[in-house]
N, C-alpha and C positions, 0 to 999 in steps of 0.2 A: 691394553686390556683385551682380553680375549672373549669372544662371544661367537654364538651360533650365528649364521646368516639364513636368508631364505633361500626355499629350493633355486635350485640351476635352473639358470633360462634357457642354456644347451638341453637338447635329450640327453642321458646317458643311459647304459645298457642298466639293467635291474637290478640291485646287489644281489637279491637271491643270497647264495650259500656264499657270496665271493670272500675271501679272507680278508682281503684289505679293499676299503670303500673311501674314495674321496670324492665328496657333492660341493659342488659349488666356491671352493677352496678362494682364497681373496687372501694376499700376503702384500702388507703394505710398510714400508718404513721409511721413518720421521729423517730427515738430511738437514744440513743446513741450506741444501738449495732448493729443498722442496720435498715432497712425497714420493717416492719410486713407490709405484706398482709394478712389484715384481710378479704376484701370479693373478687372475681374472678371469675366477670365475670358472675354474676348470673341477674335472668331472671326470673319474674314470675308477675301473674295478681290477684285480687283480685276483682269481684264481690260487687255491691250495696248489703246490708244485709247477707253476708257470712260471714264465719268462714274460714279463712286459718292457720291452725297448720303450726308450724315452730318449728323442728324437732332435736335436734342432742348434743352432748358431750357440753361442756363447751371446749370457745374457737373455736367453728366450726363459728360465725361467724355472730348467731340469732341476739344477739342484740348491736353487729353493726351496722347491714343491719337495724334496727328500730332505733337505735339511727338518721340513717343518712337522714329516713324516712322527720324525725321532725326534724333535720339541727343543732343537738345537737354535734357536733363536734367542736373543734378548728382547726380556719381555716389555723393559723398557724403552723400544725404540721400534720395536715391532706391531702392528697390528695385525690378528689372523681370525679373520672369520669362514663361514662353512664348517665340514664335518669331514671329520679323517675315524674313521672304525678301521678296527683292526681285531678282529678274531669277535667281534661284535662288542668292542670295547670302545669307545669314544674318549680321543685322544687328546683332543682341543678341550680346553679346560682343567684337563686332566693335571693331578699337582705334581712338582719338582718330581718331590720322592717319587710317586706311582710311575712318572716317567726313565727317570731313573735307574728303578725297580726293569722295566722292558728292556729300555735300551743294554745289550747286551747277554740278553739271556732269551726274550723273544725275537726280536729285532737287534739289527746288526748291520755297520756299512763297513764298506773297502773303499778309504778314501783316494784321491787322483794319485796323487804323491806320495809313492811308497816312502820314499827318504823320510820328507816330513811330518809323515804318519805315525813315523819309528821315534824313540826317543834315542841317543846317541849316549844318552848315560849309563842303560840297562840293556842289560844279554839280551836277544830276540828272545830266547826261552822265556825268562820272568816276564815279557810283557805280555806274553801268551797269557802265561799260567795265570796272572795276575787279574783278569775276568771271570776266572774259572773257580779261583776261591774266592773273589766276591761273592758270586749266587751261587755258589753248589756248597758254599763252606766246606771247602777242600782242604788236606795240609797242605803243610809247602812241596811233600816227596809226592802225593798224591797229585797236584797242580803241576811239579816238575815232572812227571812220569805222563801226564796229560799232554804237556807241551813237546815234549818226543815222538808220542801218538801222533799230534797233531802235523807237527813236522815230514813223518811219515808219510801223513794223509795225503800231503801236498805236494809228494813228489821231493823234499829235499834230503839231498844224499847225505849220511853219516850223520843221522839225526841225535845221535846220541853223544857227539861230538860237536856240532852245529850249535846248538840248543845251547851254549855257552857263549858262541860268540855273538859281536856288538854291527847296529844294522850295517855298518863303513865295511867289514867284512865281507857283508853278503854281494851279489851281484843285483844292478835291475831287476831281473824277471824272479832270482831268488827272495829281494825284499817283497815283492808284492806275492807271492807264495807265503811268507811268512805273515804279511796283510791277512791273505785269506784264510788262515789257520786262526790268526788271532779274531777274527770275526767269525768265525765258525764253531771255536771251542766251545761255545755253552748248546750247539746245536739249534740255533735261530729258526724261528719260524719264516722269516722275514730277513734275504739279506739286499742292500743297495748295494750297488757296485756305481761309481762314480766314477764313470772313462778308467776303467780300472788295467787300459793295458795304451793309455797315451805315454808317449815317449819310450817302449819299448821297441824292440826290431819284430817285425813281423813272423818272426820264427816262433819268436818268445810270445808275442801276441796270441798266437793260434795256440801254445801250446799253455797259456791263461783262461782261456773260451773252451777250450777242451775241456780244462781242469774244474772248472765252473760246472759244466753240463754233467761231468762225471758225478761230483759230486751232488746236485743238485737231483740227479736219480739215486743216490744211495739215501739220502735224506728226504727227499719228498720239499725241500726248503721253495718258500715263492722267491720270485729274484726279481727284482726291477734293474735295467740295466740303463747307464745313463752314456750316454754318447752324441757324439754330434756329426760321425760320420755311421752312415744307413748301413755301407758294405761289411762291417764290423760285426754287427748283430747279424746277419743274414741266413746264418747259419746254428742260432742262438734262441734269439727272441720268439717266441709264438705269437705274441702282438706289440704292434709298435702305435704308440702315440705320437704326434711330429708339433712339436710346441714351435708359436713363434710369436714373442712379445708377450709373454706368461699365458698365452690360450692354446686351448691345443686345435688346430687345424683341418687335423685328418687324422684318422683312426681307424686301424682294422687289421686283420691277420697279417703277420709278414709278407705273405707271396701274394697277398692284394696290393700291398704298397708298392712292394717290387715290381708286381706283375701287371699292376694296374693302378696308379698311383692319380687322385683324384681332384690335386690342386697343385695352383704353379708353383710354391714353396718346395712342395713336395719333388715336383719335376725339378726344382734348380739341386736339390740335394743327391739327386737321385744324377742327373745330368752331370754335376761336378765329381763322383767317383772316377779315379782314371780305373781302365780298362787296361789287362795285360796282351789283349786282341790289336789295341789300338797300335796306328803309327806313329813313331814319336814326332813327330812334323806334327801332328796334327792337337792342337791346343786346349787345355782344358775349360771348359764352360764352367766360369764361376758366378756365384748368383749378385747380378751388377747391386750397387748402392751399398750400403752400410743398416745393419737393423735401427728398429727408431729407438729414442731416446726412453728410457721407462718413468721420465721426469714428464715430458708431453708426447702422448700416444696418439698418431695420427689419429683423426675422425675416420668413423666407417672400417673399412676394411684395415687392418693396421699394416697388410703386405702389399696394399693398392698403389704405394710410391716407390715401389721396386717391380710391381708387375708389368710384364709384357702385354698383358691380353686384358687390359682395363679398358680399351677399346670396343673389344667385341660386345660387353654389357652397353646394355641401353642407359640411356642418362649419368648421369653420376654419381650413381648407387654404388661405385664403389669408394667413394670417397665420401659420401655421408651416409650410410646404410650399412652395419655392421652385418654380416652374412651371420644368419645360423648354420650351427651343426648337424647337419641335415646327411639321410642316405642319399647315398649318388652314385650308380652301377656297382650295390653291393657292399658300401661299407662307410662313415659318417666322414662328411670336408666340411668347411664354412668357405663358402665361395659362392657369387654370383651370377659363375659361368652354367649354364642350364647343363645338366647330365650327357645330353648328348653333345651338347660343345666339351667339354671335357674327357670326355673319352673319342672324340676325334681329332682332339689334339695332342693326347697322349701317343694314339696308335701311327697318326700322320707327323708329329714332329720331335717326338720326343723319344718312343721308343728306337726309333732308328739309330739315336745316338749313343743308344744302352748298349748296343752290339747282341 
Protein backbone atom coordinates (compact mmCIF):
# COMPACT_ATOMS: atom_id res chain seq x y z
CA UNK A 1 0.00 0.00 0.00
CA UNK A 2 1.25 3.28 -0.71
CA UNK A 3 1.14 6.29 1.47
CA UNK A 4 2.54 9.75 2.17
CA UNK A 5 5.30 9.82 4.83
CA UNK A 6 6.49 12.73 7.11
CA UNK A 7 8.67 15.41 6.18
CA UNK A 8 12.58 14.44 5.79
CA UNK A 9 14.71 14.47 8.73
CA UNK A 10 17.77 15.47 5.99
CA UNK A 11 17.55 19.35 5.02
CA UNK A 12 16.92 19.43 1.44
CA UNK A 13 17.23 22.33 -0.87
CA UNK A 14 13.52 24.03 -1.41
CA UNK A 15 11.38 22.75 -4.36
CA UNK A 16 10.73 26.22 -5.24
CA UNK A 17 9.96 26.14 -9.27
CA UNK A 18 12.11 22.52 -9.41
CA UNK A 19 10.44 20.12 -12.03
CA UNK A 20 10.86 16.95 -10.29
CA UNK A 21 10.81 16.95 -6.21
CA UNK A 22 11.41 13.93 -4.12
CA UNK A 23 11.11 14.40 0.06
CA UNK A 24 11.69 11.81 2.16
CA UNK A 25 11.37 8.75 -0.37
CA UNK A 26 11.42 5.28 1.77
CA UNK A 27 11.11 2.07 -0.70
CA UNK A 28 10.72 -1.17 1.04
CA UNK A 29 10.13 -4.71 -0.19
CA UNK A 30 8.59 -7.90 1.42
CA UNK A 31 11.34 -11.13 0.75
CA UNK A 32 11.26 -14.29 1.97
CA UNK A 33 14.23 -13.42 4.03
CA UNK A 34 13.07 -10.37 5.42
CA UNK A 35 12.47 -6.49 4.47
CA UNK A 36 15.14 -4.89 1.95
CA UNK A 37 15.22 -1.25 2.58
CA UNK A 38 16.13 -0.23 -0.56
CA UNK A 39 15.74 3.74 -0.36
CA UNK A 40 15.88 5.94 3.35
CA UNK A 41 14.59 8.50 3.49
CA UNK A 42 16.16 10.50 0.58
CA UNK A 43 15.53 14.00 -0.68
CA UNK A 44 16.57 15.76 -3.51
CA UNK A 45 15.23 18.34 -6.52
CA UNK A 46 15.77 18.47 -10.12
CA UNK A 47 15.71 21.49 -12.19
CA UNK A 48 13.66 22.29 -15.81
CA UNK A 49 16.80 21.30 -18.39
CA UNK A 50 19.50 19.92 -15.73
CA UNK A 51 21.58 17.06 -15.49
CA UNK A 52 21.52 15.39 -11.88
CA UNK A 53 24.26 12.39 -11.63
CA UNK A 54 23.27 9.73 -9.32
CA UNK A 55 26.10 8.40 -7.80
CA UNK A 56 27.15 5.15 -6.00
CA UNK A 57 28.02 0.97 -5.68
CA UNK A 58 25.48 -1.36 -7.04
CA UNK A 59 22.87 -1.96 -4.63
CA UNK A 60 23.05 1.76 -2.90
CA UNK A 61 19.71 2.31 -4.18
CA UNK A 62 19.98 4.59 -7.86
CA UNK A 63 17.65 2.68 -9.57
CA UNK A 64 15.22 2.07 -7.30
CA UNK A 65 14.86 5.61 -6.52
CA UNK A 66 14.11 5.87 -10.81
CA UNK A 67 12.51 2.80 -11.06
CA UNK A 68 9.93 4.29 -8.47
CA UNK A 69 10.17 7.67 -10.33
CA UNK A 70 8.03 6.08 -13.25
CA UNK A 71 5.80 3.74 -10.66
CA UNK A 72 7.75 0.55 -12.07
CA UNK A 73 7.31 -1.38 -9.05
CA UNK A 74 4.90 -4.10 -7.77
CA UNK A 75 2.57 -2.93 -5.70
CA UNK A 76 2.20 -6.03 -4.00
CA UNK A 77 5.37 -6.58 -2.57
CA UNK A 78 6.59 -3.10 -2.54
CA UNK A 79 6.19 -0.57 0.12
CA UNK A 80 6.81 3.32 -0.89
CA UNK A 81 6.25 6.17 1.28
CA UNK A 82 7.26 10.03 0.81
CA UNK A 83 6.50 12.32 -2.24
CA UNK A 84 7.76 12.26 -5.73
CA UNK A 85 6.07 15.71 -7.72
CA UNK A 86 6.76 16.01 -10.92
CA UNK A 87 5.82 19.20 -12.89
CA UNK A 88 3.83 19.66 -9.39
CA UNK A 89 1.95 16.52 -9.88
CA UNK A 90 2.15 13.91 -7.00
CA UNK A 91 3.18 10.61 -8.34
CA UNK A 92 2.99 8.31 -5.26
CA UNK A 93 -0.49 7.33 -5.12
CA UNK A 94 -1.10 8.28 -8.32
CA UNK A 95 -3.19 5.29 -10.36
CA UNK A 96 -1.96 2.55 -12.89
CA UNK A 97 -3.71 4.46 -15.71
CA UNK A 98 -2.44 8.18 -14.68
CA UNK A 99 1.00 6.52 -14.50
CA UNK A 100 0.87 5.10 -17.38
CA UNK A 101 -0.59 7.89 -19.16
CA UNK A 102 3.23 9.87 -18.15
CA UNK A 103 5.31 7.18 -18.42
CA UNK A 104 6.39 7.72 -22.03
CA UNK A 105 5.08 10.90 -23.15
CA UNK A 106 6.32 13.06 -19.94
CA UNK A 107 8.79 10.85 -18.66
CA UNK A 108 10.98 8.32 -20.17
CA UNK A 109 14.08 5.92 -19.32
CA UNK A 110 17.18 4.56 -21.30
CA UNK A 111 17.48 1.21 -19.70
CA UNK A 112 21.33 -0.53 -18.91
CA UNK A 113 20.91 -2.95 -21.52
CA UNK A 114 20.37 -1.98 -24.79
CA UNK A 115 19.97 -5.73 -26.16
CA UNK A 116 17.41 -6.48 -23.50
CA UNK A 117 15.58 -3.35 -23.75
CA UNK A 118 14.96 -4.24 -27.48
CA UNK A 119 12.57 -6.86 -28.30
CA UNK A 120 14.23 -9.29 -30.88
CA UNK A 121 10.92 -10.00 -32.54
CA UNK A 122 10.11 -6.32 -34.04
CA UNK A 123 12.21 -3.84 -36.49
CA UNK A 124 13.88 -1.14 -34.22
CA UNK A 125 11.71 1.14 -36.25
CA UNK A 126 8.17 -0.24 -34.85
CA UNK A 127 9.30 -0.27 -31.41
CA UNK A 128 10.01 3.41 -31.86
CA UNK A 129 6.98 4.31 -33.56
CA UNK A 130 5.11 2.18 -31.18
CA UNK A 131 5.16 5.03 -28.21
CA UNK A 132 4.56 7.45 -30.49
CA UNK A 133 0.98 6.27 -31.67
CA UNK A 134 0.25 5.33 -28.23
CA UNK A 135 -0.01 9.16 -26.91
CA UNK A 136 0.06 11.31 -30.01
CA UNK A 137 -2.50 8.86 -31.70
CA UNK A 138 -0.32 8.78 -34.82
CA UNK A 139 -0.93 6.47 -37.98
CA UNK A 140 1.32 3.89 -38.63
CA UNK A 141 3.03 6.02 -41.93
CA UNK A 142 2.87 8.94 -39.53
CA UNK A 143 4.75 6.92 -36.32
CA UNK A 144 6.97 5.17 -39.22
CA UNK A 145 8.03 8.67 -40.76
CA UNK A 146 8.60 9.66 -36.82
CA UNK A 147 10.79 6.58 -36.25
CA UNK A 148 13.21 7.68 -39.39
CA UNK A 149 13.17 11.34 -37.84
CA UNK A 150 14.09 9.86 -34.72
CA UNK A 151 16.84 7.67 -36.16
CA UNK A 152 18.19 10.58 -37.65
CA UNK A 153 18.21 12.54 -34.48
CA UNK A 154 20.46 9.99 -33.04
CA UNK A 155 23.02 9.86 -35.31
CA UNK A 156 22.07 6.41 -37.14
CA UNK A 157 23.21 6.20 -40.60
CA UNK A 158 20.82 5.14 -43.53
CA UNK A 159 17.78 5.77 -41.34
CA UNK A 160 15.49 5.13 -43.87
CA UNK A 161 16.95 1.70 -44.49
CA UNK A 162 17.97 1.06 -40.78
CA UNK A 163 14.48 1.68 -39.45
CA UNK A 164 13.51 -1.93 -40.72
CA UNK A 165 15.98 -3.88 -39.34
CA UNK A 166 15.91 -6.16 -35.94
CA UNK A 167 18.04 -4.96 -32.74
CA UNK A 168 20.80 -8.41 -33.66
CA UNK A 169 21.64 -6.17 -36.59
CA UNK A 170 22.36 -3.09 -34.86
CA UNK A 171 25.74 -2.68 -33.14
CA UNK A 172 26.30 -1.77 -29.21
CA UNK A 173 26.55 1.88 -29.40
CA UNK A 174 23.91 1.71 -32.49
CA UNK A 175 21.23 -0.12 -30.05
CA UNK A 176 21.55 2.23 -27.28
CA UNK A 177 21.02 5.16 -30.07
CA UNK A 178 18.07 3.54 -31.06
CA UNK A 179 17.23 3.28 -26.74
CA UNK A 180 17.54 6.86 -26.86
CA UNK A 181 15.27 7.63 -29.97
CA UNK A 182 12.77 5.24 -28.52
CA UNK A 183 12.73 7.18 -25.23
CA UNK A 184 12.83 10.41 -26.76
CA UNK A 185 10.01 10.14 -29.45
CA UNK A 186 7.20 11.61 -27.55
CA UNK A 187 9.70 14.50 -26.41
CA UNK A 188 9.84 13.75 -22.37
CA UNK A 189 9.99 16.16 -19.90
CA UNK A 190 11.94 13.85 -17.91
CA UNK A 191 14.40 11.42 -19.20
CA UNK A 192 16.46 8.54 -16.90
CA UNK A 193 19.41 7.14 -18.26
CA UNK A 194 20.34 4.07 -16.17
CA UNK A 195 24.40 3.61 -16.78
CA UNK A 196 23.19 4.03 -20.20
CA UNK A 197 26.79 3.65 -21.83
CA UNK A 198 28.08 0.40 -19.48
CA UNK A 199 29.60 -2.24 -21.46
CA UNK A 200 30.36 0.19 -24.31
CA UNK A 201 34.05 0.96 -25.60
CA UNK A 202 34.85 4.41 -24.49
CA UNK A 203 34.77 5.96 -27.91
CA UNK A 204 31.14 4.88 -28.25
CA UNK A 205 30.71 6.12 -24.52
CA UNK A 206 31.80 9.71 -25.21
CA UNK A 207 30.15 9.74 -28.22
CA UNK A 208 26.47 8.65 -25.97
CA UNK A 209 27.26 11.67 -23.34
CA UNK A 210 27.77 13.79 -26.28
CA UNK A 211 24.57 12.76 -27.93
CA UNK A 212 22.61 13.11 -24.67
CA UNK A 213 23.94 16.91 -23.92
CA UNK A 214 23.23 17.66 -27.55
CA UNK A 215 20.00 16.82 -27.41
CA UNK A 216 19.18 17.73 -24.03
CA UNK A 217 20.00 21.50 -25.34
CA UNK A 218 17.68 21.25 -28.25
CA UNK A 219 14.75 20.05 -25.92
CA UNK A 220 15.24 21.77 -22.83
CA UNK A 221 14.57 17.75 -21.36
CA UNK A 222 15.75 17.30 -17.31
CA UNK A 223 18.02 14.19 -17.31
CA UNK A 224 18.80 12.23 -14.24
CA UNK A 225 21.83 10.25 -15.08
CA UNK A 226 22.35 7.01 -13.03
CA UNK A 227 26.06 5.67 -12.64
CA UNK A 228 28.39 4.32 -10.50
CA UNK A 229 31.50 5.57 -11.82
CA UNK A 230 31.93 9.71 -11.01
CA UNK A 231 34.50 10.07 -14.20
CA UNK A 232 31.51 9.31 -16.65
CA UNK A 233 29.36 12.22 -15.71
CA UNK A 234 32.12 14.67 -15.22
CA UNK A 235 31.60 16.24 -18.11
CA UNK A 236 27.63 15.94 -18.06
CA UNK A 237 25.96 16.27 -14.85
CA UNK A 238 25.39 19.83 -13.19
CA UNK A 239 24.83 18.01 -9.87
CA UNK A 240 25.69 14.90 -8.54
CA UNK A 241 23.88 13.14 -5.63
CA UNK A 242 26.44 9.94 -4.24
CA UNK A 243 23.87 7.40 -2.76
CA UNK A 244 25.16 4.64 -0.37
CA UNK A 245 22.75 2.07 1.32
CA UNK A 246 19.70 3.86 -0.24
CA UNK A 247 20.68 7.52 1.56
CA UNK A 248 22.23 9.92 -0.19
CA UNK A 249 25.66 11.09 1.50
CA UNK A 250 26.94 14.05 -0.20
CA UNK A 251 25.41 16.37 -2.54
CA UNK A 252 26.35 19.35 -4.53
CA UNK A 253 27.56 20.83 -8.05
CA UNK A 254 29.75 18.57 -10.13
CA UNK A 255 33.08 20.55 -9.71
CA UNK A 256 32.45 20.63 -5.74
CA UNK A 257 32.44 16.77 -5.74
CA UNK A 258 35.23 16.61 -7.93
CA UNK A 259 36.98 19.54 -6.61
CA UNK A 260 36.21 19.30 -3.27
CA UNK A 261 34.49 16.07 -2.31
CA UNK A 262 33.14 16.02 1.41
CA UNK A 263 33.00 12.37 2.68
CA UNK A 264 35.04 9.25 2.71
CA UNK A 265 32.57 7.46 0.32
CA UNK A 266 32.82 10.16 -1.79
CA UNK A 267 36.87 10.16 -1.66
CA UNK A 268 36.86 6.13 -2.19
CA UNK A 269 34.90 6.85 -5.60
CA UNK A 270 36.58 9.58 -6.62
CA UNK A 271 40.27 7.70 -5.42
CA UNK A 272 39.25 4.49 -7.41
CA UNK A 273 38.94 6.31 -10.98
CA UNK A 274 42.27 5.34 -12.84
CA UNK A 275 43.97 8.31 -14.24
CA UNK A 276 45.61 8.31 -17.97
CA UNK A 277 48.53 10.57 -16.06
CA UNK A 278 49.02 7.65 -13.89
CA UNK A 279 52.07 4.77 -14.00
CA UNK A 280 50.84 1.56 -14.77
CA UNK A 281 52.96 0.05 -11.71
CA UNK A 282 51.15 2.07 -9.62
CA UNK A 283 47.62 0.27 -8.32
CA UNK A 284 44.22 1.12 -8.14
CA UNK A 285 42.54 2.26 -4.70
CA UNK A 286 39.56 0.42 -4.32
CA UNK A 287 37.10 1.23 -1.56
CA UNK A 288 38.19 -1.91 0.99
CA UNK A 289 34.96 -4.16 2.26
CA UNK A 290 31.75 -4.94 0.52
CA UNK A 291 28.40 -2.55 0.87
CA UNK A 292 26.14 -3.68 3.70
CA UNK A 293 23.45 -5.94 3.47
CA UNK A 294 19.84 -3.74 2.78
CA UNK A 295 18.27 -6.85 4.86
CA UNK A 296 20.39 -5.43 8.14
CA UNK A 297 21.77 -1.87 7.92
CA UNK A 298 24.53 -1.24 10.13
CA UNK A 299 23.68 1.06 13.20
CA UNK A 300 24.84 4.72 12.93
CA UNK A 301 26.69 5.70 10.21
CA UNK A 302 26.00 2.91 7.53
CA UNK A 303 29.67 3.52 5.68
CA UNK A 304 31.48 3.48 9.43
CA UNK A 305 32.60 -0.47 8.72
CA UNK A 306 34.30 0.40 5.68
CA UNK A 307 35.63 3.70 6.84
CA UNK A 308 39.26 4.72 7.25
CA UNK A 309 38.88 7.84 9.54
CA UNK A 310 36.09 6.48 12.18
CA UNK A 311 38.97 6.96 14.35
CA UNK A 312 39.43 10.50 14.06
CA UNK A 313 35.65 11.10 15.64
CA UNK A 314 35.37 11.11 19.28
CA UNK A 315 33.46 8.15 20.94
CA UNK A 316 31.58 5.88 18.80
CA UNK A 317 29.30 8.12 17.02
CA UNK A 318 30.11 6.64 14.20
CA UNK A 319 28.75 3.55 14.79
CA UNK A 320 25.62 4.43 16.72
CA UNK A 321 24.88 8.06 15.69
CA UNK A 322 23.48 8.26 12.17
CA UNK A 323 25.24 11.71 10.79
CA UNK A 324 22.93 14.36 9.17
CA UNK A 325 23.00 15.96 5.86
CA UNK A 326 24.52 18.80 6.82
CA UNK A 327 26.55 21.83 4.88
CA UNK A 328 30.25 21.24 4.94
CA UNK A 329 32.79 23.75 2.93
CA UNK A 330 30.00 24.55 0.65
CA UNK A 331 27.86 21.80 -0.21
CA UNK A 332 25.54 18.86 2.04
CA UNK A 333 27.69 15.19 3.49
CA UNK A 334 26.36 13.11 6.36
CA UNK A 335 29.43 12.45 8.19
CA UNK A 336 31.02 12.98 11.56
CA UNK A 337 34.17 14.18 10.55
CA UNK A 338 33.95 18.16 11.66
CA UNK A 339 34.30 20.52 8.28
CA UNK A 340 37.74 21.34 8.76
CA UNK A 341 38.77 17.57 9.39
CA UNK A 342 37.25 16.93 6.13
CA UNK A 343 38.73 19.22 3.99
CA UNK A 344 42.16 18.49 5.30
CA UNK A 345 41.95 15.26 4.45
CA UNK A 346 40.69 15.78 1.17
CA UNK A 347 43.40 18.46 0.34
CA UNK A 348 46.38 16.46 2.48
CA UNK A 349 45.47 12.77 1.32
CA UNK A 350 43.29 12.44 -1.18
CA UNK A 351 43.61 14.97 -3.74
CA UNK A 352 47.14 14.04 -4.35
CA UNK A 353 45.93 10.89 -5.64
CA UNK A 354 43.48 12.60 -8.19
CA UNK A 355 46.52 13.87 -10.11
Amino acid sequence: MTTLAKPAADPAPSAGDAFLSVRDLEVRFATDDGVVQAVNGLSFDLERGKTLGIVGESGSGKSVTNLTILGLHNPRSTTVTGSITLDGQELIGASDRELARLRGSKMAMIFQDSLASLSPYYTVGRQIAEPYMKHKGASKKEARDRAVEMLTRVGIPQPKTRVDDYPHQFSGGMRQRANIAMALVNDPELLIADEPTTALDVTVQAQILDLLKDLQQETGTSIIFITHDLGVIANVADDVLVMYAGRCVEQGTMREILKSSQHPYGWGLLSSIPHLSSSVDVPLSPIPGTPPSLLNLPTGCPFHPRCAFTEQVPGDACATERPPLALANGHLSACHLTPEQKQSIFVEQIQPRLG
